[in-house]
C-alpha positions in Angstrom: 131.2 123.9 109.1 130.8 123.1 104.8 133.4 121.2 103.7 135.2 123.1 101.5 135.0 122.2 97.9 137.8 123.0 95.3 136.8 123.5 91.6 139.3 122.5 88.7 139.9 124.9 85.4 136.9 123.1 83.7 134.6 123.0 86.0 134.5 126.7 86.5 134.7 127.7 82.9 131.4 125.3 82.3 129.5 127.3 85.1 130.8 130.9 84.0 129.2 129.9 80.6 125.6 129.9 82.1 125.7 133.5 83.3 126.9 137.0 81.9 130.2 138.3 83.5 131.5 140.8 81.4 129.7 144.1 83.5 127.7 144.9 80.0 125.7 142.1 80.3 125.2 142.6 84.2 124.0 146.0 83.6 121.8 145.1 80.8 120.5 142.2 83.2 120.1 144.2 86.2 118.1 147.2 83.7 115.4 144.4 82.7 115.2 143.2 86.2 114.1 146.9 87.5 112.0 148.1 84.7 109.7 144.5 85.5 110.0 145.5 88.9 108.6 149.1 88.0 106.2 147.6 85.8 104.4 145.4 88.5 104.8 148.1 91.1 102.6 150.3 88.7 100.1 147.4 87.4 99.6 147.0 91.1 99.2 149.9 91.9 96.7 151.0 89.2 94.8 148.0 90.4 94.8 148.1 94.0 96.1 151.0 95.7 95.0 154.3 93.4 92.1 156.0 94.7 89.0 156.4 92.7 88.2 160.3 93.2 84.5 160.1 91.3 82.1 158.0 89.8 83.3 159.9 86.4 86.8 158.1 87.5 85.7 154.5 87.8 87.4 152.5 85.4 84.4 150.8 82.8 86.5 147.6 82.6 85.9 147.4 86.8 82.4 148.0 86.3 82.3 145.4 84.1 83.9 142.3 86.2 81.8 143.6 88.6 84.9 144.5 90.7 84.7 145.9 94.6 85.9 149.1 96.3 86.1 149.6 99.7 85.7 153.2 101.6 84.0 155.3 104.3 80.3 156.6 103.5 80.6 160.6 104.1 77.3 161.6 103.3 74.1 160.0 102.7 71.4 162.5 100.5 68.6 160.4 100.1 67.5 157.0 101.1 68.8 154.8 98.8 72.2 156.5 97.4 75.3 157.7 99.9 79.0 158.9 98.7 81.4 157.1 99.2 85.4 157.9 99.7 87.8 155.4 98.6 89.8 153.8 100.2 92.0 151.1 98.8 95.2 149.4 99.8 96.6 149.2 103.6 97.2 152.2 105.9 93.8 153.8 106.4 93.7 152.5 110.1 95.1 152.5 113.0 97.7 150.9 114.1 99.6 152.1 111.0 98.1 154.9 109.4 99.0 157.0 107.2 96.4 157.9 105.1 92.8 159.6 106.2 89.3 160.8 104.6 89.7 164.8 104.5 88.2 166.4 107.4 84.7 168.0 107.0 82.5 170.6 108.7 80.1 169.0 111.3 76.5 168.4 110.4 75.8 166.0 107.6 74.1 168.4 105.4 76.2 171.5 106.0 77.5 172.9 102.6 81.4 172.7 103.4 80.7 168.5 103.1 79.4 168.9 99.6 81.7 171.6 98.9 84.4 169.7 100.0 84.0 165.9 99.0 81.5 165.9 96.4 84.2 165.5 93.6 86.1 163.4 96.0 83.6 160.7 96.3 82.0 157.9 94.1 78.1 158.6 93.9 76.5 155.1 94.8 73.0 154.1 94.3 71.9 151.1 96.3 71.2 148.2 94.7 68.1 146.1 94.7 66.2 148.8 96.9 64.1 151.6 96.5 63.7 154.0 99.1 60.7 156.7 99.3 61.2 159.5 97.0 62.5 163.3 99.1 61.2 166.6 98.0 63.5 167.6 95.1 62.8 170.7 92.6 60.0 171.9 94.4 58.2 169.0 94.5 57.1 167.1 98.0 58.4 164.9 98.7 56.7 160.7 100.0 55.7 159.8 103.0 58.5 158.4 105.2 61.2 159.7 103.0 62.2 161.2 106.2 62.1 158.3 108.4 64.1 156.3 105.4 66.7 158.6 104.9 67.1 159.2 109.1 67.4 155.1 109.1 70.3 155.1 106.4 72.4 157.6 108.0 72.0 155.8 111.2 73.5 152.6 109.5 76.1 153.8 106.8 77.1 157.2 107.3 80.9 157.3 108.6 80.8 153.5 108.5 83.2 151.3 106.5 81.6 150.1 103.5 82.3 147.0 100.8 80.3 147.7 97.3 80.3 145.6 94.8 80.0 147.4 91.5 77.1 146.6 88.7 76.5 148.9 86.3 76.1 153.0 85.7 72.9 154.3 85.6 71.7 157.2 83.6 72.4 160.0 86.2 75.7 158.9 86.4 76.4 157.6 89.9 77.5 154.1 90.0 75.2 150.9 90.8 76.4 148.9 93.4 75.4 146.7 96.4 76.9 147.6 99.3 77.7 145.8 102.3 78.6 147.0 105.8 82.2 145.6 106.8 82.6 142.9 109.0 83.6 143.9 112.9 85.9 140.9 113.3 86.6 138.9 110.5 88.6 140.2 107.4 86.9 142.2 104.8 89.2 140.2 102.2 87.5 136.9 103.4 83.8 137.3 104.3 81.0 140.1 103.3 79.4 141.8 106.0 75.6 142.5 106.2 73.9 143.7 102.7 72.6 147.4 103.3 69.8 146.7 100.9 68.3 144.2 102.4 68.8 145.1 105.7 66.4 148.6 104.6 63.8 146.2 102.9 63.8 144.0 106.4 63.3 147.0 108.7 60.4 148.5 106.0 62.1 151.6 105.2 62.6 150.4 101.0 60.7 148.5 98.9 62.2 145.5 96.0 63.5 147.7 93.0 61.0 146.3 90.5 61.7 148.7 87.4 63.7 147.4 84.3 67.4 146.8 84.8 67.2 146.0 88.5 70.2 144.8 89.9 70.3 141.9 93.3 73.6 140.5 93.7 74.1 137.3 94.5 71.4 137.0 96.7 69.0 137.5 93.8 65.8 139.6 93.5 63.7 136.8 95.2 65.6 137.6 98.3 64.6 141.2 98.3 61.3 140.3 97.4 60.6 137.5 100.5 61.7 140.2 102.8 59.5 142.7 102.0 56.8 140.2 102.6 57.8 139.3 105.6 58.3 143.5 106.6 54.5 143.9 105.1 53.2 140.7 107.4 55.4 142.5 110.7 54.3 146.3 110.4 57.5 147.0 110.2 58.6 150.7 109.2 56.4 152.1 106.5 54.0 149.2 106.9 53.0 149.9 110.2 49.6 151.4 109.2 48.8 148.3 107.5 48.0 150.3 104.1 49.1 149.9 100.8 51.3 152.4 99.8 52.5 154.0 96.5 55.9 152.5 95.1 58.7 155.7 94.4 58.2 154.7 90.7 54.5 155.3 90.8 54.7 158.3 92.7 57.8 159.6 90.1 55.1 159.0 87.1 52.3 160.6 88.8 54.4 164.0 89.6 55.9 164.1 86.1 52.4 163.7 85.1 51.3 166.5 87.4 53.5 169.0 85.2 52.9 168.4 81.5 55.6 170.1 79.3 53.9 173.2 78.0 52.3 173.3 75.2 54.3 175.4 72.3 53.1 178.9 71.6 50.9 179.0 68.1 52.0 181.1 65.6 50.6 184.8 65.0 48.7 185.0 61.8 51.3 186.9 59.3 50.5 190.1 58.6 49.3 190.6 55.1 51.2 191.8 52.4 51.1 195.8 52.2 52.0 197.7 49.1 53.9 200.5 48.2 51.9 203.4 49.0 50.8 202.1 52.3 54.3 201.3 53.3 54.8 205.3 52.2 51.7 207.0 54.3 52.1 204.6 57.4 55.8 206.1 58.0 54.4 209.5 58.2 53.7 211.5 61.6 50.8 212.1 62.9 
């Protein structure tokens, strides 16, 4: 047991003089205390546990640090972009949790999933990769744009995905390279596999090679060393051995194919008529 310790008159009076006793200044203490509590609860929550419904909705100033997001990939529509639900904070899993991804209709490509979740999820375009071009607006689409698409939903749809952010390209959706998330370790601590490079090593995508390209920190020479090594193996699209046309040659070919018409000449004016014309002309026959 403390030894008890008695205080004289002076003693106290000089401690009491480093605090507020009268209950004015206790409340006015206790006020500033809660509203920097408040203010750090909402700082961090801003920053790390509001969800990001859109792409419209990410912050520029996180695009810009090249922040992260985490989420679960609900659809994938071609074969180098997917959507992606955020996630952020704790409570998403199991043991404890209390938040989930909305329920959709089965089938990746039934309506209710865009219906439901398309402005609930951040559009993502891979980094790094490009994919074969689908059939869009009536025109067909590459070969193995199929195959390349089939191979993406087979890795990221439903799957746990890490992206980090880049830039915003001019349709919008949000730049990013993604990475699957680790099985074991924590997500916080170690990246899992890069997506984009694991398309280019199976053959399904080729190095992004048009202006603004984005890599990561792996870099483009990366990208580019595994497609070599893809080519060399017959792996996916290579198998045939052939050289095949890049999705940005085959996007400048079929714009080419469809030249904006040509505008309509002007009709010749009719000539000037006088006064009696005008007159006889309105006549019946």
């Amino acid at each position: 047991m403390a030894p008890l310790v008695i205080l004289d008159e002076e003693t106290k009076a000089t401690l009491e003089s480093y605090g507020p006793t009268s209950p004015a200044a206790q409340g006015a203490l206790a006020a500033v205390c809660g509203s920097i509590a408040t203010l750090g609860f909402l700082w961090t929550y801003r920053r790390y546990w509001k969800r990001i419904p859109n792409a419209e909705a990410v912050p520029a100033s996180l695009i810009a640090r090249r922040g992260w997001v985490k989420g679960i990939v609900t659809s994938v529509g071609d074969g180098d972009n997917f959507r992606l639900y955020h996630t952020p904070g704790f409570f998403w899993r199991w043991p404890i949790k209390l938040r989930q991804v909305p329920q959709t209709a089965k089938g990746e490509n039934h309506p209710r999933d865009l219906y439901q979740l398309q402005g609930q999820t951040i559009h993502i375009r891979m980094a790094g990769v490009d994919a074969p071009e689908a059939a869009h607006f009536g025109k067909p689409g590459q070969p193995y744009a199929r195959e390349a698409l089939d191979w993406l939903r087979s890795k990221a749809h439903g799957k746990r995905v890490w992206c980090q952010l880049v830039r915003r390209d001019q349709y919008q959706r949000i730049v990013g390279v993604p990475y699957l998330a680790p099985k074991i370790l924590p997500s916080l601590l170690f990246k899992g596999k890069n997506i984009s490079l694991m398309m280019v090593t199976a053959g399904w995508g080729i190095t992004y090679a048009q202006a603004g390209g984005e890599y990561g920190s792996e870099g483009k020479g990366k990208y580019l060393e595994l497609e070599k090594q893809a080519r060399a193996a017959r792996r996916g699209m290579w198998a045939g051995g052939k050289k095949l046309e890049s999705p940005a040659e085959y996007k400048k070919r079929v714009a080419g194919d469809n030249p904006a018409p040509a505008p309509a000449a002007r009709s010749a004016a009719a000539p000037a008529r006088g006064f009696f014309f005008r007159l006889f002309s309105s006549r019946k026959s």
